[in-house]
TORMAR-920123 format. One record per residue (C-alpha): y negated, z, x; residue in one letter; residue number from 1. Coordinates in nm, 3 decimals. Example, Ala and Ser with C-alpha at 12.3 -4.5 7.8 and 13.67 -1.06 7.14 Angstrom:
BEGIN
0.450;0.780;1.230;a;1
0.106;0.714;1.367;s;2
This chain:
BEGIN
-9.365;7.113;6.780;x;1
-9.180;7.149;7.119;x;2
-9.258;7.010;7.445;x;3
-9.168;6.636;7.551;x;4
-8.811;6.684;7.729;x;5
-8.953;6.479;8.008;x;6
-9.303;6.634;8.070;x;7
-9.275;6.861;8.422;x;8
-9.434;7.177;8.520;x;9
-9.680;7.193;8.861;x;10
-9.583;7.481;9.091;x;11
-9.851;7.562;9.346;x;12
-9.765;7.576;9.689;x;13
-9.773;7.938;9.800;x;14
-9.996;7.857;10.158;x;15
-10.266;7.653;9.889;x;16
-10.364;7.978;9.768;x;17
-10.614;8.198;9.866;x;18
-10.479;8.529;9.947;x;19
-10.772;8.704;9.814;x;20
-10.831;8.486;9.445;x;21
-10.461;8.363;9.440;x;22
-10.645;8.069;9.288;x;23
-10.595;7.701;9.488;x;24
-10.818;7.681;9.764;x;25
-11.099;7.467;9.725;x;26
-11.271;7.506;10.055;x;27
-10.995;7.674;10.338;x;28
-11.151;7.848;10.618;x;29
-10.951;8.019;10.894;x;30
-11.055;8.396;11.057;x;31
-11.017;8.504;11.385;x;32
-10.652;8.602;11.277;x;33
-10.520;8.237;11.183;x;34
-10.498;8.346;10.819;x;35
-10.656;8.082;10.572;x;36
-10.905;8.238;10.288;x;37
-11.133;8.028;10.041;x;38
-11.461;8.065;10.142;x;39
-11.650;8.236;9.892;x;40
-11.370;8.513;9.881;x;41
-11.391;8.589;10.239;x;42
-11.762;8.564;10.248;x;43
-11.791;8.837;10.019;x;44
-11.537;9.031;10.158;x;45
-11.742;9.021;10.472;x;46
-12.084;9.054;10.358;x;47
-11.930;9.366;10.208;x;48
-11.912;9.557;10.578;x;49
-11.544;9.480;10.609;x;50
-11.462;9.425;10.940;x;51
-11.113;9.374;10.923;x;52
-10.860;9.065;10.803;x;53
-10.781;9.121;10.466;x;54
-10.420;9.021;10.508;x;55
-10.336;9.149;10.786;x;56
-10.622;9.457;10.826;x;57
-10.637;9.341;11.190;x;58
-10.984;9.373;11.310;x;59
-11.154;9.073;11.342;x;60
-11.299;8.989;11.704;x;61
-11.546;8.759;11.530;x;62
-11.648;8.717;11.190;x;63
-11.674;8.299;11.230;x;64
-11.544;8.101;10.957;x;65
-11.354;7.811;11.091;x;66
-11.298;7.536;10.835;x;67
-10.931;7.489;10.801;x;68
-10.952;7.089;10.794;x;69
-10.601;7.014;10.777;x;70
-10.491;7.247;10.501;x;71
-10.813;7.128;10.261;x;72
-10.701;6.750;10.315;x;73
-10.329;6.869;10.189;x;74
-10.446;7.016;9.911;x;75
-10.592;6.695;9.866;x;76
-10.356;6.479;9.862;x;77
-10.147;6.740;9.668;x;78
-10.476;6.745;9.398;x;79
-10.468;6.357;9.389;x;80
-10.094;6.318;9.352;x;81
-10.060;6.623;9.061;x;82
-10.389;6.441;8.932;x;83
-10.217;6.116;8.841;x;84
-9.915;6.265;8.689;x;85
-9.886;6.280;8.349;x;86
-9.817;6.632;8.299;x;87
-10.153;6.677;8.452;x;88
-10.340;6.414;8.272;x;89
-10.364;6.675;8.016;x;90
-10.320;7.066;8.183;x;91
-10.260;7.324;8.088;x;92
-10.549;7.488;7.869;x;93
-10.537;7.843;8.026;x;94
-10.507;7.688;8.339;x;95
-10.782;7.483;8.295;x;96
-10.978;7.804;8.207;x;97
-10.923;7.936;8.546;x;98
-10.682;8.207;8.391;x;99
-10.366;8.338;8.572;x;100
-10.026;8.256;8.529;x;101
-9.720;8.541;8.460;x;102
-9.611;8.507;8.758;x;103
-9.961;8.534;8.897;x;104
-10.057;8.876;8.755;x;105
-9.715;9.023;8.850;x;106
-9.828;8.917;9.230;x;107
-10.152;9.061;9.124;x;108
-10.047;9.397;9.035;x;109
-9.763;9.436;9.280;x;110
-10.103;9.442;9.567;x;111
-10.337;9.629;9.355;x;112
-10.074;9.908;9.327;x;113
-10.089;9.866;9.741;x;114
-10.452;9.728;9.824;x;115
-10.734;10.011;9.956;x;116
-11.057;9.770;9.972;x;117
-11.230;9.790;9.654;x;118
-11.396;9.409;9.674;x;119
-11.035;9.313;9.641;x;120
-10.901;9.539;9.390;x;121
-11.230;9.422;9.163;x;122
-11.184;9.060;9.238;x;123
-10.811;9.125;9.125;x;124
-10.880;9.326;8.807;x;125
-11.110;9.066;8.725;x;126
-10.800;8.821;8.708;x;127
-10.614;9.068;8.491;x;128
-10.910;9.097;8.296;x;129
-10.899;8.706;8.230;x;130
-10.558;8.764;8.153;x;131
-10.514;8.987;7.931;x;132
-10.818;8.919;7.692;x;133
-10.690;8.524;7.697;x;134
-10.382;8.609;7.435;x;135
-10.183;8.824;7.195;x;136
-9.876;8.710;7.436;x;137
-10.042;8.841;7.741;x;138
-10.124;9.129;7.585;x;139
-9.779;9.201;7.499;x;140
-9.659;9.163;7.808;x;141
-9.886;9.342;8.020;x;142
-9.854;9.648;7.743;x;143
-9.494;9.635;7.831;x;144
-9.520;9.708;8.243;x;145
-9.472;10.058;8.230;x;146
-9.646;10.091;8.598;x;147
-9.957;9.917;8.465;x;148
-10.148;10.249;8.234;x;149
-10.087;10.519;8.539;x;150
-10.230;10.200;8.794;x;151
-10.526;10.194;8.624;x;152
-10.550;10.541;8.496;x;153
-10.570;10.631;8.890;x;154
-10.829;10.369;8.928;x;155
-11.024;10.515;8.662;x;156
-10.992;10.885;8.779;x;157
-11.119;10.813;9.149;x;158
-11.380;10.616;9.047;x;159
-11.716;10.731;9.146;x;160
-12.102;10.654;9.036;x;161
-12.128;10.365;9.328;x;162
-11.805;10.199;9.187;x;163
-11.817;10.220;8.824;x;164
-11.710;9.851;8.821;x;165
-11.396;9.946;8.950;x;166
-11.375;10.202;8.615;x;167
-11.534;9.957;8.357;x;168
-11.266;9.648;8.435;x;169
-10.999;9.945;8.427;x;170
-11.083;10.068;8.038;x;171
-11.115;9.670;7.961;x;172
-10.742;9.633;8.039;x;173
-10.650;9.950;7.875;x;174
-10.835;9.881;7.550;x;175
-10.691;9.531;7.562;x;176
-10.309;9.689;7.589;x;177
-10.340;9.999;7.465;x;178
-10.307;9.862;7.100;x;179
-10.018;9.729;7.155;x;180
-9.815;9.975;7.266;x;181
-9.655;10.237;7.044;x;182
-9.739;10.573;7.000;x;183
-9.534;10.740;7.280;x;184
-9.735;10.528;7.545;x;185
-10.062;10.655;7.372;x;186
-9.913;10.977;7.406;x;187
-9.882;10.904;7.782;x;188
-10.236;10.750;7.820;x;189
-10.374;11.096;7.649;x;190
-10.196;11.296;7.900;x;191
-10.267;11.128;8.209;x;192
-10.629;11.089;8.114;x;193
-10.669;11.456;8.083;x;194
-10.421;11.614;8.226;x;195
-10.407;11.450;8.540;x;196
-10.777;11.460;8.719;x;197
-10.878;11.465;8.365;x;198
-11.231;11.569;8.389;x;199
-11.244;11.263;8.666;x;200
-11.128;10.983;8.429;x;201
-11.351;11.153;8.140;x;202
-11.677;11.132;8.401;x;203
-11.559;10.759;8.442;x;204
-11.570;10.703;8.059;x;205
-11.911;10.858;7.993;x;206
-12.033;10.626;8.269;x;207
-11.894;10.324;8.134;x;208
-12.069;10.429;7.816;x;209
-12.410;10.499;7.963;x;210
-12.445;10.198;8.181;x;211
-12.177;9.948;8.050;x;212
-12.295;9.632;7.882;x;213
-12.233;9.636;7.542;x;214
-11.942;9.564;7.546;x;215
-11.809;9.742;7.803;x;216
-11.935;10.038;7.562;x;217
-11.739;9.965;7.291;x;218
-11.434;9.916;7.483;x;219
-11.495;10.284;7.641;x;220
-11.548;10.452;7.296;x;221
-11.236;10.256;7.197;x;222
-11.007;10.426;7.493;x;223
-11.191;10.758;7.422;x;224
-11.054;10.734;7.104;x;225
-10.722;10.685;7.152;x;226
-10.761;10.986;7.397;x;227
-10.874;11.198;7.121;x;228
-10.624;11.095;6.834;x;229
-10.323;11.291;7.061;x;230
-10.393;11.639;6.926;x;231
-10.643;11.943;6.884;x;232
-10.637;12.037;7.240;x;233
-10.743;11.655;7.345;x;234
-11.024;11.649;7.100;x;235
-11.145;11.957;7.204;x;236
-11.141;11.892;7.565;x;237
-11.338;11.550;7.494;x;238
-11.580;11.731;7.302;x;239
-11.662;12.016;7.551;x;240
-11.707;11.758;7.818;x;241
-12.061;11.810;7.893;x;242
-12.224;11.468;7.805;x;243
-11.985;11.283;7.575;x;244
-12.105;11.424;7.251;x;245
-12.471;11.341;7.303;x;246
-12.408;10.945;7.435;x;247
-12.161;10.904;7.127;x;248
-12.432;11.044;6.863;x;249
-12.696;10.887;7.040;x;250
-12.525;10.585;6.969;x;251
-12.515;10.611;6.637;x;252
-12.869;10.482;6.563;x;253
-13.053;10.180;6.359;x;254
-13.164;10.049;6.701;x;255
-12.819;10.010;6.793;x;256
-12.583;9.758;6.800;x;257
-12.349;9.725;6.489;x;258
-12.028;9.703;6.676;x;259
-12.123;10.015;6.889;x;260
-12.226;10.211;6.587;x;261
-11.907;10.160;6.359;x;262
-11.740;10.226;6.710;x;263
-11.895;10.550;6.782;x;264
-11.819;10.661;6.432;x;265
-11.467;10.588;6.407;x;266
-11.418;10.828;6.758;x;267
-11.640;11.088;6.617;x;268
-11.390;11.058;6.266;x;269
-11.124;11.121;6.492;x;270
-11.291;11.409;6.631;x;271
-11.383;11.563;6.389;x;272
-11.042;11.660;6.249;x;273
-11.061;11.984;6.458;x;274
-11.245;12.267;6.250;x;275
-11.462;12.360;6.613;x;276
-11.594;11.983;6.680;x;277
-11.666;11.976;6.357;x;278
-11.937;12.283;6.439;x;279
-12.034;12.079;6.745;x;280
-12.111;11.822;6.561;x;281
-12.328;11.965;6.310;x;282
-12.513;12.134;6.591;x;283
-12.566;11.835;6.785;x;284
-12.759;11.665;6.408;x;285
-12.502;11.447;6.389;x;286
-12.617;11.463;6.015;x;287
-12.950;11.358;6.051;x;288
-12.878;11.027;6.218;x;289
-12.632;10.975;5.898;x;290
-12.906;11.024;5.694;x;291
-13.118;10.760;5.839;x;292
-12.823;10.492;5.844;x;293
-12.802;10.561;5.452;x;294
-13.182;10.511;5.375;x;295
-13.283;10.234;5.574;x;296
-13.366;9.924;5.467;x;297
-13.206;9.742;5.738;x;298
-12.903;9.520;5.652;x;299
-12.612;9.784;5.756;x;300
-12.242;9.687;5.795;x;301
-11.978;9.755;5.500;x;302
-11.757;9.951;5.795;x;303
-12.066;10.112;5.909;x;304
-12.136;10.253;5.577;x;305
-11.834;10.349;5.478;x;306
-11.739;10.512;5.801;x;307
-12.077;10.703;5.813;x;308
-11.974;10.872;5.472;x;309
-11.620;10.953;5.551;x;310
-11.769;11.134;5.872;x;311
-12.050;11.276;5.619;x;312
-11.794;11.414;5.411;x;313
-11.594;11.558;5.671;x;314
-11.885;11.752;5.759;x;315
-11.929;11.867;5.425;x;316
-11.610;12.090;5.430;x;317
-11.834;12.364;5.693;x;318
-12.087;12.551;5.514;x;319
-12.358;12.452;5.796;x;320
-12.297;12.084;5.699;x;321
-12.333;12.165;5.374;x;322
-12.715;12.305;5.440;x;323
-12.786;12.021;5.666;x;324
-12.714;11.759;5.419;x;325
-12.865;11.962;5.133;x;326
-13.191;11.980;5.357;x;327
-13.482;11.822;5.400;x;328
-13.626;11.785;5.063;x;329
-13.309;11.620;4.976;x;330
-13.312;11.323;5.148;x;331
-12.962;11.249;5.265;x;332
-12.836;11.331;4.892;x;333
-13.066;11.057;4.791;x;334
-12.930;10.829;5.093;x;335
-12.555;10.860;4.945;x;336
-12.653;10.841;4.604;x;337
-12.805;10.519;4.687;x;338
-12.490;10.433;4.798;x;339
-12.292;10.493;4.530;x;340
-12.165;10.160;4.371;x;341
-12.367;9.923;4.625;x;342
-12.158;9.870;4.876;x;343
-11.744;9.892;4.839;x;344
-11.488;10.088;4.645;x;345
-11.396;10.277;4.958;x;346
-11.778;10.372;5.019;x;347
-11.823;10.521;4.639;x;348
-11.539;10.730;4.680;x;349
-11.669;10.905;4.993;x;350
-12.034;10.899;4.782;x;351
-11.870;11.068;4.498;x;352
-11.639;11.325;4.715;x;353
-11.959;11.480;4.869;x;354
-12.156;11.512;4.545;x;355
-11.859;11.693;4.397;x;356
-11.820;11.919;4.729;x;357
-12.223;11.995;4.716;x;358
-12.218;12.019;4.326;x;359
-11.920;12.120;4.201;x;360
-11.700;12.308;4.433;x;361
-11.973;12.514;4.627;x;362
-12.275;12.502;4.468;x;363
-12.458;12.653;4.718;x;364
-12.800;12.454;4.620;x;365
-12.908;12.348;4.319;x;366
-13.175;12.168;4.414;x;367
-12.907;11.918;4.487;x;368
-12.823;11.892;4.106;x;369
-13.202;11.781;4.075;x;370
-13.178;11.541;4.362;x;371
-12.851;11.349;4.234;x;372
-13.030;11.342;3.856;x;373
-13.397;11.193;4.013;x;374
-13.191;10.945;4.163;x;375
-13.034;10.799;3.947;x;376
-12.695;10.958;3.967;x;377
-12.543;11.002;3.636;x;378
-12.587;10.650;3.498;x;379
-12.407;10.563;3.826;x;380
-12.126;10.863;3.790;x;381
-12.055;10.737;3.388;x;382
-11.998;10.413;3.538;x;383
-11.775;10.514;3.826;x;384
-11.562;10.682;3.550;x;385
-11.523;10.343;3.415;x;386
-11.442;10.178;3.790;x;387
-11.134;10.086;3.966;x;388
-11.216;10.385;4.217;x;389
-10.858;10.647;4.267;x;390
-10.769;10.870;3.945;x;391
-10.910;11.183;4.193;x;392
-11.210;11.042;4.240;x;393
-11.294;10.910;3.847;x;394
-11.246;11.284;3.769;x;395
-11.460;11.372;4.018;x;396
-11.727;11.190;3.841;x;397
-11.613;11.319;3.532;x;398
-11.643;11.710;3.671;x;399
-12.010;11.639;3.811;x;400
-12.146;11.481;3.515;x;401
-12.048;11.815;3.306;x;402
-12.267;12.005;3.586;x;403
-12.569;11.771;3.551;x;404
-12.535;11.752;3.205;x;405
-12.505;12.160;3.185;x;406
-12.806;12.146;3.450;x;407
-12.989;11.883;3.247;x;408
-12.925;12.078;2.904;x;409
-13.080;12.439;3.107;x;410
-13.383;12.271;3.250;x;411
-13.458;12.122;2.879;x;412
-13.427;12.489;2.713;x;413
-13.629;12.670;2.967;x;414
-13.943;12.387;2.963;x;415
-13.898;12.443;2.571;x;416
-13.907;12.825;2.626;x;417
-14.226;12.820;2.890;x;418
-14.365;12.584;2.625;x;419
-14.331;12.813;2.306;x;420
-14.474;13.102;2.466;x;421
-14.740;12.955;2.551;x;422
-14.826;12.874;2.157;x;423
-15.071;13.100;2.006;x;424
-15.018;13.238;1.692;x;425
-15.209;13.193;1.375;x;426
């Protein structure tokens, strides 16, 4: 439904803003310099160590606040007047949420891309920040500033331990945008990342990770991601970035989050595409903390389950993957045998694409074959032949029950041999 023909729109008087916030002052003090801040905005730019006027970079003579009586009663009246409108009987929602206007964030970026003092720059990405996670339309149109990815890719890059803040609002922004923009712009994002002070904006990352909230840590992974997905050369750079590895494996844990986990899988997917992470990975036991996520009892996520295989699998094509999974008296066979047919379509497919790789294709272990059989597996392969799983995969099945049933078949003959030998004749 469209807007009433009559209703008006409220444009905020330029001087009623606070130069810092851009948002309407609510309590106007005055600086040595004449210039008119809000008052918490100032105050922290002061109790910062600035000694200077934020406009103007003057420095200040004295650091008294002078209440700026006339301009608060303005904004007053102005406040009343708008109040009683109608358009303002019922505001704007995102206005109402304190969150910036089009108009607004274009003035916001135009002094970020100019301002040195990092209290301002944070109290600005925080506005963009607001922004950008308010809609799909502000989304849009911040992923289509083509300034707005090598801004904050500088911010990120010159970012240091005692200013990670700076970093973390930076990668917010970016994984807000960077799905909306096509794969040329990712392209772009790869490049400048690690081509340009790359080991800088990769330090950034790592830190965001490590001492991020949560969130914040998923958001990281999520950029790091993108990063990787350019090509080999990315994902090996990533990966040999001392650090990176270990957080993201670390992450993947039953104490940890859900989110994080299925996050930190997906990047180490993408990763893993290169034949040499692959061997990192393994190294690093990547496999063993796999193995727990399959046989715990713990409620796990359908996307953490199904992502953990996929990466399991991918694994699976190196020989040393191969012995780590087969390890350990078996247990991670059990864990995706378990699997099988418990959680989704997608998750039995993966199940059954490993057991084939460890059974059928290599069999480099057959204590593997025993495994799969204790466990239950071939009542739960005949049935997958019978399942709406992929053609492949239902012949898959098909291929490993003829090895257990072979297997099965052996084992009989030989306890039947040990066992007639052991008869004594008459």
């Amino acid at each position: 439904m469209g807007r009433d023909e009559t209703e008006t729109y409220i444009t905020v008087p330029t001087f009623f803003k606070c130069p810092i916030s851009l948002d309407v002052m609510r309590s106007p003090v005055s600086l040595s310099t004449g210039v008119t801040y809000d008052r918490p905005s100032i105050q922290r730019w002061l109790d910062g160590g600035n000694n200077t006027c934020p406009a103007t970079m003057q420095i200040l003579k004295s650091k008294d606040l002078v209440p700026n009586l006339t301009l608060q009663r303005l904004i007053k009246a102005w406040s009343d007047s708008v109040g009683s409108s109608p358009a303002a009987s019922s505001p704007d929602p995102a206005s109402a949420r304190g969150i910036p206007t089009v108009e607004e964030v274009n003035e916001s970026l135009m002094r970020l891309s100019q301002e040195k003092d990092d209290e301002i720059r944070l109290e600005i990405l925080t506005r963009i920040v607001r922004f950008v996670k308010d809609s799909e339309a502000n989304r849009e149109f911040l992923s289509g500033r083509e300034d707005l990815v090598p801004m904050l890719v500088d911010i990120v890059s010159a970012v240091k331990t005692a200013k990670i803040k700076l970093a973390i609002l930076a990668i917010k922004i970016l994984d807000s945008i960077i799905k909306k923009c096509n794969e040329g712009d990712r392209e772009r994002l790869s490049n400048l990342m690690l081509l340009t002070n790359g080991g800088d904006c990769l330090t950034a990352i790592l830190l965001a990770i490590q001492r991020g909230d949560l969130e914040s840590k998923i958001e990281a992974v999520s950029v790091l991601e993108v990063i990787a997905s350019h090509d080999a050369k990315s994902k090996m750079m990533i990966a040999e970035r001392e650090g990176i590895l270990t957080e993201l494996i670390k992450s993947i844990s039953t104490e940890s989050d859900p989110n994080l986990i299925e996050a930190s899988l997906s990047f180490l997917i993408t990763i893993s595409k290169s034949k040499r992470v692959r061997s990192k990975l393994i190294a690093a036991k990547t496999i063993t903390r796999i193995k727990d996520i399959l046989l715990t009892e713990e409620t796990i996520s359908v996307a953490v389950t199904e992502k953990s295989l996929k990466l399991l699998e991918i694994l699976s094509s190196k020989r040393e993957g191969r012995s780590e999974i087969c390890g350990g008296n078996g247990d991670c066979v059990e864990g995706v045998v378990k699997k099988m047919l418990k959680v989704s379509t997608t998750a039995t497919e993966h199940a059954v694409t490993i057991l084939w790789c460890l059974c059928h294709v290599f069999k480099e272990d057959k204590t593997v074959e025993e495994t799969v059989e204790r466990s239950n597996g071939v009542t739960k392969l005949l049935v997958v032949i019978q399942s709406n799983c992929s053609p492949m995969v239902r012949q898959m099945a098909k291929d490993l029950i003829k090895v257990l049933k072979v297997k099965s078949s052996a084992s009989a003959l030989a306890a039947y041999q040990t066992k007639t030998t052991h008869i004594m004749p008459f």
